[in-house]
Structure formats: C-alpha cells, structure tokens
C-alpha positions in Angstrom: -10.0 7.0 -21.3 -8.0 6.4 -18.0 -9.6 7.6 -14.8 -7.3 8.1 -12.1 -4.3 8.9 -12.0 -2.3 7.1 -9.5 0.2 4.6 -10.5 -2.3 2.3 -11.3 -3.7 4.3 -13.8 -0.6 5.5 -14.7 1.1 2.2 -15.3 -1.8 1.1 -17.8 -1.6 4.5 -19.8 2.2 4.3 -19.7 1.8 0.9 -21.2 -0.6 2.3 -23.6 2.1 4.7 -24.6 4.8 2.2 -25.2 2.0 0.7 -28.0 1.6 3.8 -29.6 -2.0 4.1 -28.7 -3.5 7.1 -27.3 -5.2 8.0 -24.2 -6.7 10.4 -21.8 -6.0 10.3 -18.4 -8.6 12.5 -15.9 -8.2 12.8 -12.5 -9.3 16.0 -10.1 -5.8 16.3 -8.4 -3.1 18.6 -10.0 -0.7 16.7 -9.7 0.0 12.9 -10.7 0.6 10.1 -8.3 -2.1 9.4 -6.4 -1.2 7.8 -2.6 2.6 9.0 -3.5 3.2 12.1 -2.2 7.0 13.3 -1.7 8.6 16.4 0.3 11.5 17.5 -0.9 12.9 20.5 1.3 16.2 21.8 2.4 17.8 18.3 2.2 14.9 16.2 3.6 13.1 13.2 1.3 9.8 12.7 3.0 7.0 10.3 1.9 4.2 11.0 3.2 2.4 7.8 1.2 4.3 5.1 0.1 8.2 4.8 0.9 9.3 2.1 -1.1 9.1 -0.4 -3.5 8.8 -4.5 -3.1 10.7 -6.5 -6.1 9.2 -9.7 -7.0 11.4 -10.6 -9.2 13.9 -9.3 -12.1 11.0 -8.5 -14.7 9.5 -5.4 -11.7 13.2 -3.8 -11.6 12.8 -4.1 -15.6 9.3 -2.3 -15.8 10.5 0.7 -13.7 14.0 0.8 -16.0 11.7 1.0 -18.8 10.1 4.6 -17.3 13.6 5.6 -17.8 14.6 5.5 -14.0 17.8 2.8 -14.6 20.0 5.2 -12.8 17.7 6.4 -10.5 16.9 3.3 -8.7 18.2 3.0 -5.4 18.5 -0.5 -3.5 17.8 -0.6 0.6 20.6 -0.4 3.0 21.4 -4.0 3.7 21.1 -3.2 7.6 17.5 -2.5 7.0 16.6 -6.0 6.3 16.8 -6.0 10.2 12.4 -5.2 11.5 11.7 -4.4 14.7 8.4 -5.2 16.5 7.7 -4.2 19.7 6.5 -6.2 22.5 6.5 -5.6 26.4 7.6 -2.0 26.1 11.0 -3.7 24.1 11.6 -3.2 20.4 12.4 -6.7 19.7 14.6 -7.0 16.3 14.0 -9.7 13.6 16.3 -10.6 10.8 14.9 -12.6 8.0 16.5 -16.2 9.4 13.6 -17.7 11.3 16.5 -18.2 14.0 16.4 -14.7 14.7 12.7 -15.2 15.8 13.5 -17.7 18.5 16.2 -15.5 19.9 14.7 -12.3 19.6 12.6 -13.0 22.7 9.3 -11.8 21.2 7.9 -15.2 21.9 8.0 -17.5 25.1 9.7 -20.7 25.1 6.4 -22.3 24.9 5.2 -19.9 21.7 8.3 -20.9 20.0 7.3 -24.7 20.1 3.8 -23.8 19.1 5.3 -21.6 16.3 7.5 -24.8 15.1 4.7 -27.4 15.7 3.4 -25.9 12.7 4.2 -28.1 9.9 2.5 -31.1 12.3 -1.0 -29.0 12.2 -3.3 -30.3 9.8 -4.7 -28.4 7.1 -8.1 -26.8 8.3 -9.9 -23.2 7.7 -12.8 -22.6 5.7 -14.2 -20.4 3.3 -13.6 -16.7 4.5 -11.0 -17.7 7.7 -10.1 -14.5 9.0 -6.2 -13.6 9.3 -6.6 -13.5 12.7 -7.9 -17.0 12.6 -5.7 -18.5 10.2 -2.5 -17.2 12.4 -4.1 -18.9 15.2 -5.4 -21.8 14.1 -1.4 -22.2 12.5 0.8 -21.0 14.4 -0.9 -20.4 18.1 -2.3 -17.5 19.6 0.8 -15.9 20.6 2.4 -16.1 17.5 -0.5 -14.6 16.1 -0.9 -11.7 18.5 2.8 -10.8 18.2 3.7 -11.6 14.6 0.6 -11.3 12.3 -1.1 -8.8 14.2 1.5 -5.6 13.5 1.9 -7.4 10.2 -1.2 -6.3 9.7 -1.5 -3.1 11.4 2.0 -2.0 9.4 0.7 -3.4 5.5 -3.4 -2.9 5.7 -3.9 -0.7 8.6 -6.6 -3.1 9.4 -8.2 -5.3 12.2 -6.9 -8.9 12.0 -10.4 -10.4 13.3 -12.1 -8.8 10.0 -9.5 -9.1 7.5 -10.4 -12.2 5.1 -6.7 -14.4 5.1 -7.4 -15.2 1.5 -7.7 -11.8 0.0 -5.1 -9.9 2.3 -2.2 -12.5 2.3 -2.9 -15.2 -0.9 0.8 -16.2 -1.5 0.7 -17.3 2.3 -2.5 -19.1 2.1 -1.8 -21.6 -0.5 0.9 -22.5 1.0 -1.2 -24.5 3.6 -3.4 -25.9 0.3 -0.3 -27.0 -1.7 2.2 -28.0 1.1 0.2 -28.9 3.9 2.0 -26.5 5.9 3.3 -22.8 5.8 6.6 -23.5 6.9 7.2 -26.5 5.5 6.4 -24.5 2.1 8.7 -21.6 2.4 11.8 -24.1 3.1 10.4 -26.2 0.1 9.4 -23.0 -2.1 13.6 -21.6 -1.3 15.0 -18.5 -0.6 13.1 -15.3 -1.7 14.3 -12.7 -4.5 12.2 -9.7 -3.4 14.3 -6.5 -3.4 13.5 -2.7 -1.4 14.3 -0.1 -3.8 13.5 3.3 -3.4 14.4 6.4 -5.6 16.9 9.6 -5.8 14.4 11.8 -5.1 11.6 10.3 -3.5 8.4 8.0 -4.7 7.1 11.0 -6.9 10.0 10.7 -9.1 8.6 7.4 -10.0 5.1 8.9 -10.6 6.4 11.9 -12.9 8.2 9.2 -15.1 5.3 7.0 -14.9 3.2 10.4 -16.2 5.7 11.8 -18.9 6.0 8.3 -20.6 2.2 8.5 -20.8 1.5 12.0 -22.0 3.9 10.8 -25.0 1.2 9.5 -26.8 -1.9 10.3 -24.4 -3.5 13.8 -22.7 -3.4 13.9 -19.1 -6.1 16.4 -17.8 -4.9 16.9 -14.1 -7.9 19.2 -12.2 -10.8 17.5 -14.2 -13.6 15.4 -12.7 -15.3 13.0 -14.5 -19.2 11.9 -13.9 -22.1 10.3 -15.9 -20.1 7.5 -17.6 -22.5 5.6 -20.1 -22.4 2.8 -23.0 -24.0 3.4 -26.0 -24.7 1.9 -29.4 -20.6 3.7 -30.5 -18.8 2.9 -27.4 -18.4 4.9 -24.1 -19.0 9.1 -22.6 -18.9 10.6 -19.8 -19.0 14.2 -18.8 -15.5 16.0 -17.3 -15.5 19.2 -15.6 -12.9 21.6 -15.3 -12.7 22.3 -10.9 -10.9 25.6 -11.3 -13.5 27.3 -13.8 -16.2 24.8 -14.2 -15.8 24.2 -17.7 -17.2 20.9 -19.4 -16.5 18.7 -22.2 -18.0 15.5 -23.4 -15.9 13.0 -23.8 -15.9 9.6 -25.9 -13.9 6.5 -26.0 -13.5 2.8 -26.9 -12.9 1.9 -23.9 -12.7 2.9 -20.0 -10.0 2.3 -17.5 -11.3 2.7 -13.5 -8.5 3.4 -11.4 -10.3 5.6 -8.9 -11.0 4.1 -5.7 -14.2 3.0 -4.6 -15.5 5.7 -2.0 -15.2 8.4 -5.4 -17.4 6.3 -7.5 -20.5 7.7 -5.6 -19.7 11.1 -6.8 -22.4 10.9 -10.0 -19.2 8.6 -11.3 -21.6 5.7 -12.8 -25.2 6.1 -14.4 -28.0 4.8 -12.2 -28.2 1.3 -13.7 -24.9 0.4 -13.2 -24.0 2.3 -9.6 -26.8 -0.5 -8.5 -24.7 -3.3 -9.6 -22.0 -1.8 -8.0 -23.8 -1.6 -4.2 -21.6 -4.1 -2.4 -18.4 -1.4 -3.1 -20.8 1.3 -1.2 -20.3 -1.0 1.9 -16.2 -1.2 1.7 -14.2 0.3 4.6 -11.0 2.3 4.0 -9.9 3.7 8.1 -8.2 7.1 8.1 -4.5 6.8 8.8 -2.3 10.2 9.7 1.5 9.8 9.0 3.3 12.1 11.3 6.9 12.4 9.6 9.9 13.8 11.9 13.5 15.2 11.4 15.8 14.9 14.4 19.2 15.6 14.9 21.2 11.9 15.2 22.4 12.9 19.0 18.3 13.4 20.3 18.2 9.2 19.6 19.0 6.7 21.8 18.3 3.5 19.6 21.0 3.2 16.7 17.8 2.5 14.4 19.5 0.0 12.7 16.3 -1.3 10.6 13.8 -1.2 8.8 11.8 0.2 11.8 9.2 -0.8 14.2 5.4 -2.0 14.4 2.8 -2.4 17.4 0.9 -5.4 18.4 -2.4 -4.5 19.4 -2.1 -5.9 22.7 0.4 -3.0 23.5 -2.3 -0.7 23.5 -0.3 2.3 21.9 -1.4 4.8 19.4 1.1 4.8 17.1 0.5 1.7 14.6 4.0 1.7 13.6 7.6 3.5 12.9 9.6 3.7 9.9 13.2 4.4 9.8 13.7 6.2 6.2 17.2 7.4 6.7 18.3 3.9 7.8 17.0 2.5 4.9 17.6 4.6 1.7 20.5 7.3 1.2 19.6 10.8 0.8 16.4 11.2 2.9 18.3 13.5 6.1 21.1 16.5 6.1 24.0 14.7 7.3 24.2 14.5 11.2 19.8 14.1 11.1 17.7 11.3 11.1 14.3 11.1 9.8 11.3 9.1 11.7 7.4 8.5 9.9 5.3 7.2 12.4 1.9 6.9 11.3 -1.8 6.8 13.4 -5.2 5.7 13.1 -6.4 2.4 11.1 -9.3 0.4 11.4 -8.8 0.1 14.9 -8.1 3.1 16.3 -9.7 5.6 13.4 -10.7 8.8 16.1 -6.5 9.0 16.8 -6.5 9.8 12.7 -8.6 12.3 13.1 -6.4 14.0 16.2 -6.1 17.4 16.0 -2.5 18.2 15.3 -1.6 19.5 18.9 -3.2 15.9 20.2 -1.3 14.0 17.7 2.3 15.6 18.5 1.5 14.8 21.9 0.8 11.0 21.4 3.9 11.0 19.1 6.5 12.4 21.8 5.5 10.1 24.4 6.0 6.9 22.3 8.9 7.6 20.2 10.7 8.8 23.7 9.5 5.5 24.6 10.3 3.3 22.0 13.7 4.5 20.3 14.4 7.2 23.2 13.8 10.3 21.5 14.5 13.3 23.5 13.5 17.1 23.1 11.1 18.2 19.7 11.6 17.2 16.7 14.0 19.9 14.1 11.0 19.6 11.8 7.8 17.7 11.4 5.6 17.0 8.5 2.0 15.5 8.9 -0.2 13.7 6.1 -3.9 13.1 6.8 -5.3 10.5 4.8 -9.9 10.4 5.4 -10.1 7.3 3.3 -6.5 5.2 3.6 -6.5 1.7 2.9 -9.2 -0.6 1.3 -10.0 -3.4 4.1 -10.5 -7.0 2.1 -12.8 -8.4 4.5 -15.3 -11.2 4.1 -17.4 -9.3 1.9 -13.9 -8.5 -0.7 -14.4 -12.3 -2.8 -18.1 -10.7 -3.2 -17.3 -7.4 -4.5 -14.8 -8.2 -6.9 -16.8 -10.6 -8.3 -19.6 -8.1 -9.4 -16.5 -6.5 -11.1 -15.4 -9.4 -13.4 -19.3 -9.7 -13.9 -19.8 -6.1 -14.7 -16.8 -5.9 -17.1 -18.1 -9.4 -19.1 -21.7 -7.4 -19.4 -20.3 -4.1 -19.8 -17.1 -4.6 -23.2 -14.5 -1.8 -22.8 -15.2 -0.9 -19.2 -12.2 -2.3 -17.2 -11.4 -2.0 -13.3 -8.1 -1.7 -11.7 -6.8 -0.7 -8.8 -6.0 -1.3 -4.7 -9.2 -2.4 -4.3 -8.6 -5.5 -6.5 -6.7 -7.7 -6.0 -4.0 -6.6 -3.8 -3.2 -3.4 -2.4 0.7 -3.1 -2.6 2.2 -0.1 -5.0 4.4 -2.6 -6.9 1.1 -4.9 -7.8 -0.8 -2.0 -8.7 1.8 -0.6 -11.1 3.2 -4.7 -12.7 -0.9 -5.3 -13.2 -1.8 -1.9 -14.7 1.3 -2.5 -17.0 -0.3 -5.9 -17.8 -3.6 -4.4 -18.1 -2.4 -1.5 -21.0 -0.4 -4.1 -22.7 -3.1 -6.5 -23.3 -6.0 -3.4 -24.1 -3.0 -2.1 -26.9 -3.1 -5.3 -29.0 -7.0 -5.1 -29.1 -8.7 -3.1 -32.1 
C-alpha cells in the first residue's frame, strides 16, 4: 500500500507496476499529483506548483520516456538559461559563466575579490553550519546576502540563518570536504549536464502518466483517507475512509509506502506507539507560500523577460519572494501576443503576506512587478494558488528527524518512508528516488 499520491508516491507505484506487482495507492485528493497542479484554459499553461523539471543526467530523461512521455517532453528555451536577481531596485541578469557574475554589477568590486578569494579560504564549518553561515564564511557576506540568499528564498522558501547547509544544498557542501574549495571543485568536477524540461501540457501531464502506468497493475483510490496503520503478527492494516460518503474498509498489506508529508501524519495516521517515535516530525516547519500567476498582453511589459526570471534578496525588503517567466522558458504557456508572469509570496520569512487576502495580495503584486519588469495596467487574467503548509524547512533539527526514520523502518519491516521531507525536496529527486524505491521493494518476496 502506497500512501500519497504525489509523484513520490506515484513514481514508487509506477515502478511497482513496471515489476508486475500490485498495489494500492490512497490519498484524500481526487485527483493525482500532489504539489503539481496545472491550468489549462483558453490557451494559457499555468502551474500553480511546480513548473519544471531539473535533468541530472541521461538516466532522469529516460525514467520520464519510460511513463510514455518521449514526445511530450519539452526542453527550455536556451535564452532562459539567462536568471535574473534583483538588487538595488535593478534586475541584475546572470548567465551560467561565472564572468557574467562579475559584470552583472550585483556585486562591488571589493565583493567580487572576496567572492574569488574563495578557493584561498580554508576549509572550516561545523556540524549543523547554517547556509547563511556557510555562504559567509566562503564566499563573504555580500556574496552571501546577494547570491545565496534569493537562492534560497526561490528553491526552499526558507530563512538562510535556519536552514542547515548540509541538508538543503549537499552536492555544494562536499565540495569544500573533497576539494578544499567550492570553486575550485566545480572547475575540477567540469561542466554540468543538467537539463530544464517541461511538458506539452503542463506538469500534470507528467502526473496522469506517472498514475495510469500505476493503476496498470495497482488500484488507486483517490478521495480515501487512511488512519490507524498497525503491524501485526501477518504484516500491516490500516483503516481508509471514503470522504464523500464515509464508507470504510480495512485494508492489509506486505508492506507500506509513506509519501504523505509530515504535517498529515497527526491526523490518527500512526498508532500511539509509533506517532511517539515519530515526535521530532511534529516540530518541522513548512511556511505558507501563495503563487499569484498573471497573463498580460506582450505590449503592458517593459523588460524583454529574456530569462528564466527574477528572485529577491532579503535585504530588498519586497514581498514578492521571486518571479518566474513561463512563457520565456517553455513554448505553449501564453496566446500568441501574451506573456505569462508567476510570482509567488510568503515563505518562512514573510508567512502573514501568504495569508493576504486576495485584494491585499493583487495590490503587493502591481506595485512590484510595475517595479521590477515595468508592468503597466491589470493583468488580462490572474490565477492565485494558496499553499497553508508549502515547503519542508531542513533546519538543524532535519539530520535528527530523518534519523528516527531509518530507525523506525529497521524496527518496523515493510514500513518505508519517502518523500520531500527526506532527503531533498526537488520534484525530479522525489520521482528518480521513488522509482529506486519501487524497484528495489519489487524484487523482494
């Protein structure tokens, strides 16, 4: 049994499906996808989750062809490699030659030199360094305020100053253990392969081909919530209930896949005994974060929005966390002549702007996107997305939390945990682990 199903749970039942083993899939949303949620409407592809996908490498473009997708797979426009932060009131573009940093004036002369002193810093940190501190203690405190703080606004929604460097960012952190030096170990470690691909129509293609290669050989039971999970002497149960009519069954299994994320496990999820060995998840943060999508007609922009789009340093003091530019980046997401804008609001710092009523939030979007990319007049049409619970934050309490998962799962056979609270929080993770996760389950009796 697979509970959740969002395309980590998806991914591991799909996987499951390619094996020829069965599998239920509960989750109390009607529809499948989780944190993907596309608009399709008169001509406009809106993602009010996730817009795209990051490629590691070939094997990721593989696992999607194999949810039969090959044709649907759409690769960035190549002018979109271009990000924009802005600092001093100035959207200041980057491209992804660290040249383009030291021309970009983002940084002051003397920020620059601090920034390339770098690989002459000696190793340092400890245990638990925040990201803040890390970027700091690397690359100098304006680097840090102006690079890795809307880094971290844009990807985790979360306060740099809380946020364990580890946890949030590992690739970047051994770098400093195994080179000595984070620059010195991109040069060293060569040019990256990662791809942004998107789809034909939208993210929730992805998730409706992730959930019909599952229900091949499994039973997805969308509007169902599940509660009172227990181990006995013949494996696992747990109680699901119908939301629309109340109806119950009992269920049992082999085994259990957790894909849910941690603020619904309080929800009579977990029997007594084991809810108490789950405690530290009771203390994990996830900020609200509203995504305010817009469609304007081309001529109402001043800025060409040729990139990726935009994200806020905290020392800007805005309200808007960041910008994306989806109809710069894939085909297909605007009528010809419009251009479509997804700003989004709220995070661990600034989690009352969320919670804006909508009036408030239109408001705080008009004056910075006239602003910022010189947006004149309202918008042709607007879609807004509140998310209560967004994000998990991996602060300094993350290492401890996951442990008592890897302990829970060695005390507790066939009960397995997966998801954007472990381990990483980015789509393409989620979906290459659960994969991993399903394969390695399907070769067990």
């Amino acid at each position: 049994m697979i509970l959740g199903a969002g395309p980590a749970g998806l991914a591991a039942a799909a996987a499951l499906a390619a094996e020829g083993r069965r599998c239920l899939i509960v989750d109390p949303a009607h529809r499948v996808g989780g944190s993907i949620r596309t608009v399709r409407e008169g001509g406009w592809i809106v993602e009010t989750g996730p817009n795209t996908l990051q490629l590691e490498h070939a094997a990721d473009h593989e696992l999607l062809c194999s949810y039969g997708l090959t044709d649907q797979i759409l690769e960035a426009e190549a002018g979109s490699a271009r990000r924009f932060i802005l600092s001093r009131g100035v959207l200041r573009g980057l491209r992804p030659s660290p040249l383009s940093l030291l021309g970009s004036g983002l940084l002051s002369p003397l920020g620059c030199l601090r920034l390339l002193a770098e690989p002459f810093i000696p190793r340092g940190g400890r245990e638990g360094e925040t990201v803040a501190g890390f970027a700091r203690r690397r690359f100098g405190r304006e680097a840090a305020a102006r690079l890795m703080d809307p880094v971290v606004s844009g990807v985790h929604a979360g306060d740099p100053d809380r946020l364990d460097m580890a946890a949030c960012f590992p690739s970047v952190h051994r770098l400093e253990a195994e080179y000595g030096s984070v620059i010195l170990g991109l040069i060293r470690r060569g040019g990256s392969s990662r791809r942004i691909v998107g789809f034909r129509q939208g993210m929730q293609q992805l998730a409706d081909a992730m959930g019909a290669k599952a229900a091949l050989h499994g039973e997805l039971r969308l509007g169902w919530k599940a509660s009172r999970l227990s181990r006995g002497s013949d494996g696992w149960s747990a109680r699901i209930r119908r939301e629309s009519d109340g109806a119950e069954e009992e269920v049992r299994c082999g085994r259990v896949i957790v894909t849910l994320p941690a603020w619904k496990w309080k929800d009579g999820l977990f029997e007594q005994r084991m809810f108490e060995r789950l405690s530290p998840w009771t203390r994990c943060e996830a900020p609200p974060v509203t995504v305010v999508a817009r469609g304007y007609d081309v001529g109402r922009i001043r800025h060409p929005l040729d990139g990726f789009g935009y994200l806020t340093p905290g020392e800007e003091g805005r309200r808007v966390l960041g910008c994306l530019f989806p109809s710069s980046v894939l085909p297909g997401r605007a009528p010809a002549g419009k251009v479509l804008r997804c700003c989004f609001l709220g995070g661990a710092r600034q989690p009352a702007v969320a919670r804006r009523e909508d009036g408030e939030l239109r408001g705080v979007v008009d004056r910075e996107l006239a602003e910022t990319v010189g947006a004149q007049g309202a918008p042709e049409r607007e879609w807004i997305q509140r998310w209560e619970q967004a994000i998990p934050q991996y602060d300094h309490d993350q290492r401890r939390r996951e442990s008592c998962l890897e302990t829970l799962e060695r005390e507790e056979p066939g009960l397995h945990f997966h998801g954007a609270f472990r381990g990483g929080i980015s789509l393409m993770h989620a979906i290459r682990c659960g994969d991993a996760l399903g394969r390695r389950l399907a070769t067990r009796p």
